[in-house]
PAKE-42818 format. One record per residue (C-alpha): residue in one letter; x, y, z. Coordinates in pm, whole numbers, plus 32768, in hexadecimal, padded with zeros to 4 digits. Layout:
AXYZ;...
end
This chain:
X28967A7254A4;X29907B98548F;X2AD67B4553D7;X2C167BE6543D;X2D607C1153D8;X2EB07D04542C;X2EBD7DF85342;X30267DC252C6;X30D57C9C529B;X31657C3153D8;X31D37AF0547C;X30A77A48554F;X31767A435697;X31747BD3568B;X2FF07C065621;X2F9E7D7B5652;X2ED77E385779;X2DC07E83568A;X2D557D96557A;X2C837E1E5493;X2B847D775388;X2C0B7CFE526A;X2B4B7D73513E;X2BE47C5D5056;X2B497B76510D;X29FF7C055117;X2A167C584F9F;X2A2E7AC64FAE;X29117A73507A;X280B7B7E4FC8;X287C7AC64E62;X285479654ED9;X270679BF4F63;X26777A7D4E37;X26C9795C4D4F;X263C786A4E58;X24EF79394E5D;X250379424CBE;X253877D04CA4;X2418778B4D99;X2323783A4CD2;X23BA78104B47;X241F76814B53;X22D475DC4BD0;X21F575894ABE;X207275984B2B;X1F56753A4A8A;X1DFC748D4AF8;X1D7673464AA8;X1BEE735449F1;X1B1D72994AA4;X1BD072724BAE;X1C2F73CB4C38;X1D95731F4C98;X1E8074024C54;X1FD0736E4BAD;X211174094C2B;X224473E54B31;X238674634B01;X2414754A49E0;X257574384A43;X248A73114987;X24BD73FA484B;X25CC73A54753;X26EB748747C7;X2632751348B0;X274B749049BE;X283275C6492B;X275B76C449FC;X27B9761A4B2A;X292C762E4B05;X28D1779A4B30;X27EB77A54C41;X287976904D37;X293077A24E25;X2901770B4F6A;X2A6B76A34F7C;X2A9A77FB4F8D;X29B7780C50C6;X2A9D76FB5154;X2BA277AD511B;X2B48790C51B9;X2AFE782552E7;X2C30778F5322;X2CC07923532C;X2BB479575422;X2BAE783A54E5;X2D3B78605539;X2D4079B6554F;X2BFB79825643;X2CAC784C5707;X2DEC78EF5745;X2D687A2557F4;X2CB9797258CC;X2DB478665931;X2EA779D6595E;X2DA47A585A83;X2D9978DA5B06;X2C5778A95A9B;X2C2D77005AB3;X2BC4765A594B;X2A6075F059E8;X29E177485A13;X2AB2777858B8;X29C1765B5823;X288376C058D9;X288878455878;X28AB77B756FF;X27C676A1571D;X26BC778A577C;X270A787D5660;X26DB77AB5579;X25C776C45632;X24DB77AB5697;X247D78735545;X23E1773E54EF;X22E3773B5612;X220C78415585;X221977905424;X21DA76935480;X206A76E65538;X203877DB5418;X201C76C15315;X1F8275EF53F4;X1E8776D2544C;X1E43772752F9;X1E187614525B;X1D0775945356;X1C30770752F6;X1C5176A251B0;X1BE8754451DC;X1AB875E252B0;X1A8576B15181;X1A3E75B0509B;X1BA675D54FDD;X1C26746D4F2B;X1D2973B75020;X1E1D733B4F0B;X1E8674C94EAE;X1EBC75244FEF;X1F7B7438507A;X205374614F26;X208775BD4F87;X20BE758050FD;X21B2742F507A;X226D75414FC8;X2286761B50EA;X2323751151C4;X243C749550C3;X24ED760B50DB;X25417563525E;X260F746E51F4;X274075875222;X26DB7601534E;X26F8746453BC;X284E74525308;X28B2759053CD;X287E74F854FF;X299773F454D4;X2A71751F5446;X2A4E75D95596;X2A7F74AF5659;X2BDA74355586;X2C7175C9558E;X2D33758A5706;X2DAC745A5670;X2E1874D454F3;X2EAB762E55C0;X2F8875495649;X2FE3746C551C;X302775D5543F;X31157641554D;X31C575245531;X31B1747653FA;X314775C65305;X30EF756251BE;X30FB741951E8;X2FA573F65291;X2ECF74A35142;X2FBC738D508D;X2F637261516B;X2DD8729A5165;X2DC072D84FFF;X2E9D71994FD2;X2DA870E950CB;X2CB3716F4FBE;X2D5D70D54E93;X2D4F6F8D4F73;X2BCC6F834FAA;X2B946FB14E58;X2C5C6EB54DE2;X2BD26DA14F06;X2A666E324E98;X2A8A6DF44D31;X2B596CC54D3E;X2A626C264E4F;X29296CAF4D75;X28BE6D2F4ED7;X28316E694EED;X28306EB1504A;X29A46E87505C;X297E6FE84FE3;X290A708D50F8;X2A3D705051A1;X2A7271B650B1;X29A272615194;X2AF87298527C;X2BEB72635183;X2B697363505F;X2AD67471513C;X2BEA748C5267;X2CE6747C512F;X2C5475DB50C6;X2BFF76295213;X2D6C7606522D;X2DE976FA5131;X2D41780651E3;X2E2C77C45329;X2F72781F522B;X2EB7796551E2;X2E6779EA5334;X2FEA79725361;X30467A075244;X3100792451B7;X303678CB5082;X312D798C4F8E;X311879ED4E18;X31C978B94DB4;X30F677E74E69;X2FB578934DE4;X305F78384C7D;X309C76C34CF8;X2F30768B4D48;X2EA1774B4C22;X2F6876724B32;X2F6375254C1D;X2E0575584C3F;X2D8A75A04AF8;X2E5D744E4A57;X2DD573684B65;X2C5A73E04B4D;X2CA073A349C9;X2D70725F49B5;X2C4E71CF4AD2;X2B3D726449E9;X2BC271CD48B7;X2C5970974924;X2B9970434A71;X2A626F874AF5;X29F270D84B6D;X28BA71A04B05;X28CC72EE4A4A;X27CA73A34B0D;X2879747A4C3F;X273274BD4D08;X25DF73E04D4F;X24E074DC4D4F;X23A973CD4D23;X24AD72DE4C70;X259572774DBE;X25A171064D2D;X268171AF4BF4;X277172A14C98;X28BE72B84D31;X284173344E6D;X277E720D4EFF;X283F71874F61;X295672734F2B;X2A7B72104E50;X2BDD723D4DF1;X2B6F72FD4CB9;X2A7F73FF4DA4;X2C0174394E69;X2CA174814D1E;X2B9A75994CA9;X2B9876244E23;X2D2F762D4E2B;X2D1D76D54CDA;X2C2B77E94D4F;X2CF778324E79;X2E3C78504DC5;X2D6979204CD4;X2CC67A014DC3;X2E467A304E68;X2EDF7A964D33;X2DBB7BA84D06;X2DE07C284E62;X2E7A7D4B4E2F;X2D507DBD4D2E;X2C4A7D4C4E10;X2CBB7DE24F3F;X2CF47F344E86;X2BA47F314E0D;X2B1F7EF24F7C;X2B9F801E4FE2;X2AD080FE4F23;X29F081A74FF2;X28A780F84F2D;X292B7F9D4F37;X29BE7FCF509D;X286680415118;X27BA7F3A5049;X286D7E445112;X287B7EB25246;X26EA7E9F525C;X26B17D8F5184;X27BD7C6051FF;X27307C5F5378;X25EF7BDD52DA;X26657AD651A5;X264079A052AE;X24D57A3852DF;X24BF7A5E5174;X25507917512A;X245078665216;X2312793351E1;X230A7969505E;X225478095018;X213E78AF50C8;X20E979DD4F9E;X218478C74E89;X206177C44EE2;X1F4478D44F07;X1FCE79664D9E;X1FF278174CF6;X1EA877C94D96;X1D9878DC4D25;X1E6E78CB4BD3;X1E4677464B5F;X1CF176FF4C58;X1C88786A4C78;X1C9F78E64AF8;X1CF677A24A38;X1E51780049CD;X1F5476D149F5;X20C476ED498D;X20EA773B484C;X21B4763C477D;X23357651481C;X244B77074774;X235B77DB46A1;X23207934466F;X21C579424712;X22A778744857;X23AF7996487E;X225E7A7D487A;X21C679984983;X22FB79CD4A48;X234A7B284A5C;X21EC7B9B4A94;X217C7A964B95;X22F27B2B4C68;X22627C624BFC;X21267C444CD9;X221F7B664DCE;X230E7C5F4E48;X21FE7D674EE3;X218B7C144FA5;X22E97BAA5028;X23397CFD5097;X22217D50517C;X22217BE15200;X23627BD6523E;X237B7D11531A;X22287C8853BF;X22C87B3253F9;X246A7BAE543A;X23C87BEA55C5;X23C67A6355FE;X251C7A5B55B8;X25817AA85710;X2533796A5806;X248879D8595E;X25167A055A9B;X247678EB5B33;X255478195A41;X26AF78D25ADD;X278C77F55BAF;X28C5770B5BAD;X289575AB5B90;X296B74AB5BFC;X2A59742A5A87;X299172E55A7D;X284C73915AB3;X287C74755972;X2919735558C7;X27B972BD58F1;X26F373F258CA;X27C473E4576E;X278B728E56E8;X261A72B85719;X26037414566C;X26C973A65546;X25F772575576;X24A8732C557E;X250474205442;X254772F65398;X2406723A53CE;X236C73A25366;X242673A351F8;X23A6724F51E6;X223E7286523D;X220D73D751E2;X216E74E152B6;X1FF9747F5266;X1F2673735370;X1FA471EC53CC;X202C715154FD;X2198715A5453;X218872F45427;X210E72E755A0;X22257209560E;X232B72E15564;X229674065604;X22AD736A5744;X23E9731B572F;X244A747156EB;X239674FC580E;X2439740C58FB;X25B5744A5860;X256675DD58B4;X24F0758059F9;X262A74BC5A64;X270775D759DB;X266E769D5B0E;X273676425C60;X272374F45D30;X261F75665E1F;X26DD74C15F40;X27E975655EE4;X271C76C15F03;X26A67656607D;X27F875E060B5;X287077696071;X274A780A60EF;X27B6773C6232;
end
């Protein structure tokens, strides 16, 4: 989704005739999905079974200090962040040409909803001609597991578009109090979570960590996220995510690619709010640099073609990953070599070596499903699209679960999906009713 922002630094109440696209932002987006892309392919550890042609998917985080790489490639705070800039800047134009906060909700909820369609049967699809083909089940369904867990942010993003009326309103009134009340709700889950022994206390995180990031971004687009501040939350956040990591119950391990049970993201935790508060504060106080290096004309023309598709990229590149990591460790017999070695960093920059002509040319293939059809267009009624929203978010969920592969739960989830976009078209009584 396009990201805007005034060009100068001016009070939100006076926003300018012409916003135009804020480079920063994008320089953002296209890091966070390049190391997302990099840790998809470099931190699984593959390798197949003799005898029993299973094939045994690790994690590079089950190495000893092998939880240091993901201090440096958990970035999706940062994607949190950019959407909270967005998602204000987004919310408030539209509330300015009286546009009501359902058809707000449903245009976004079909954004972000209907990407997934195509996916979705793609996978499906797929893995059924490969079944037909002859090709093992347990591989497969690895690769199309895989596939699936990259949804779990478009289900988190779903309650972030749904809470952005709401937190608009609290940041008007209550500024940066509202960043400081969720991540202290954050600091209160963890401490009811570890003290209970409970781990599903901690998925109470899911609102309190992401819309705490989410958050920051609404000070940006606001701008009042100053220098001082950037300093605060550089040197707040860097002492809490160390005193938690040294001190606290909490894992080292910042991601869960293939080793969820071990990280700070499932659920989230107080320590995953410390790194992502550092990162912003960091990425403030090196605004200047990156937005002066955006306005080259290379990097400025990189951008402007590349960040319309990184949501295609971000959803589509477990396709060439699996079909890589498949003719290399079934195809020619080459498994992972042995993590943090030499012959592992030459594993990894050749296999994104042969990635990145894949992702491109899918991507631009794919970046045409991005746009929902017309059929889809329509206002429904607020609890309509509240419902529409609770069974998309409900659906993408069941999808990370299950994966994109074959079972009645990956159908449900589908489902689900299908019938949230439906609803977010109008109340067909209402349609007669104006047709009338």
């Amino acid at each position: 989704m396009p990201v805007t922002t005034p060009t100068t630094a001016v009070a939100a109440a006076t926003p300018p005739a012409a916003p135009v696209r804020d480079r920063f932002l994008d320089a953002i987006r296209l890091l966070v999905m390049v190391l997302v892309v990099v840790q998809h392919w470099w931190l699984p550890v593959l390798a197949v079974e003799e005898g029993t042609g299973t094939l045994d998917a690790g994690s590079v985080l089950a190495t000893e200090g092998g939880f240091v790489l993901t201090w440096v490639s958990q970035v999706m705070p940062l994607i949190f962040f950019v959407g909270g800039a967005a998602n204000l800047i987004s919310w408030r134009s539209a509330s300015r040409r009286g546009t009501p906060a359902a058809t707000w909700y449903a245009k976004r909820l079909r954004r972000l909803a209907w990407p997934v369609v195509p996916l979705a049967a793609v996978w499906f699809v797929g893995c059924h001609v490969l079944f037909l083909a002859g090709a093992p089940h347990q591989p497969v369904l690895v690769g199309a597991g895989a596939a699936g867990m990259v949804l779990w942010f478009l289900s988190t993003y779903v309650l972030v578009v749904v809470a952005t009326p709401v937190l608009a309103r609290a940041h008007e009134r209550l500024g940066w109090w509202v960043p400081i009340g969720l991540l202290a709700g954050a600091a209160a889950v963890d401490a009811a979570r570890f003290g209970s022994g409970v781990d599903a206390v901690g998925y109470l995180n899911v609102a309190f960590v992401w819309l705490g990031v989410h958050q920051l971004g609404f000070h940006y687009s606001t701008s009042t996220l100053r220098r001082r501040y950037a300093v605060g939350m550089v040197v707040g956040g860097a002492a809490t995510a160390v005193l938690l990591a040294w001190v606290g119950p909490h894992g080292l391990n910042m991601t869960g690619v293939f080793a969820a049970e071990t990280s700070n993201v499932a659920p989230p935790t107080l320590l995953l709010a410390a790194l992502g508060t550092l990162q912003v504060g960091a990425a403030m106080l090196l605004r200047e640099r990156i937005a002066a290096w955006t306005e080259r004309p290379g990097p400025a023309r990189l951008l402007d073609r590349v960040c319309p598709q990184l949501m295609t990229v971000y959803l589509w590149h477990m396709v060439p990953i699996s079909v890589v990591a498949g003719v290399l460790v079934f195809g020619l017999d080459v498994h992972t070599p042995d993590p943090m070695s030499g012959l592992w960093l030459l594993w990894g920059v050749l296999g994104l070596a042969v990635l990145m002509p894949l992702v491109v040319p899918l991507a631009h293939w794919a970046v045409r499903f991005e746009t929902p059809p017309t059929a889809l267009d329509g206002t429904p009624g607020l609890i309509r699209v509240l419902l529409a929203a609770a069974l998309i978010g409900g659906g993408l969920l069941a999808l990370t679960v299950a994966g994109l592969g074959t079972g009645l739960f990956t159908l449900l989830g589908f489902l689900s999906v299908l019938t949230g976009l439906v609803l977010t078209r109008a109340d067909p009584r209402e349609r007669e009713s104006a047709g009338a």
